[in-house]
N, C-alpha and C positions, 0 to 999 in steps of 0.2 A: 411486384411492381418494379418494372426496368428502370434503373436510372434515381430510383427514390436515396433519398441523405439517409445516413446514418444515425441513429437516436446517441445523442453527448447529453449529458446530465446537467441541461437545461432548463427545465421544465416545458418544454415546446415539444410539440406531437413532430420532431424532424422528419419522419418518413413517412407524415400523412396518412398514417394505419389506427386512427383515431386512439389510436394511447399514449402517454405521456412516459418518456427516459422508459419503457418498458424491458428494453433491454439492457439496459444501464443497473446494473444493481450492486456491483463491487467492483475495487479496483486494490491494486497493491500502493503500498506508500514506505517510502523509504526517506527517513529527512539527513541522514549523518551521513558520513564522509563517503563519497562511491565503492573507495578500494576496500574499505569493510564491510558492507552491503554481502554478507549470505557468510560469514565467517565467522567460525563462535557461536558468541551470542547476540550478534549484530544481528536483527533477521528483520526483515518487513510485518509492515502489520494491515490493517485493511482499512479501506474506508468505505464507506455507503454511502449513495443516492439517493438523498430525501429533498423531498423538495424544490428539485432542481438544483440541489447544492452539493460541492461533498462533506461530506463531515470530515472533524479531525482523525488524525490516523489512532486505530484502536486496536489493543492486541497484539502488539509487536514493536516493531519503530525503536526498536532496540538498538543503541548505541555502544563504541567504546566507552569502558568504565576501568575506573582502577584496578586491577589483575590481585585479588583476593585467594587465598588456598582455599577453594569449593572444588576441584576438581571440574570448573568450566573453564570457558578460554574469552576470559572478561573482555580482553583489550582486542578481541579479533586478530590480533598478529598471528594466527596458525597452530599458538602454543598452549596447553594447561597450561596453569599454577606455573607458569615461566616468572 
């Protein structure tokens, strides 16, 4: 279909192909600071498409946190156990 909208996690059939958010089914979600976002153990997590809604972020959404001796890089600053 030329010219049909795009399905957004609405609940509305957007591209008139008689399904609902069909192609909507996951997205990434990041809630903490930008410049930690994918360093460490700062990592994204997911959300789904229920409903026409998304859900909270699940699985990830990992923030800085106090930098603990685990041999991770708690605080996202680049370093271990710094």
């Amino acid at each position: 279909m030329t010219g049909a909208a795009l399905e957004e996690c609405n609940g509305i059939d957007d591209n008139c192909d008689g399904n609902i958010d069909e192609e909507i089914k996951t997205r990434s979600c990041y809630n903490g600071p930008r410049e930690f976002k994918g360093k460490g153990e700062c990592k994204e997590g997911t959300q789904l498409c229920k409903d026409g809604k998304w859900t909270a972020c699940q699985g990830g959404d990992s923030r800085p946190s106090t930098e603990v001796c685990d041999n991770k890089d708690n605080d996202c600053n680049g370093l271990v156990d710094d």
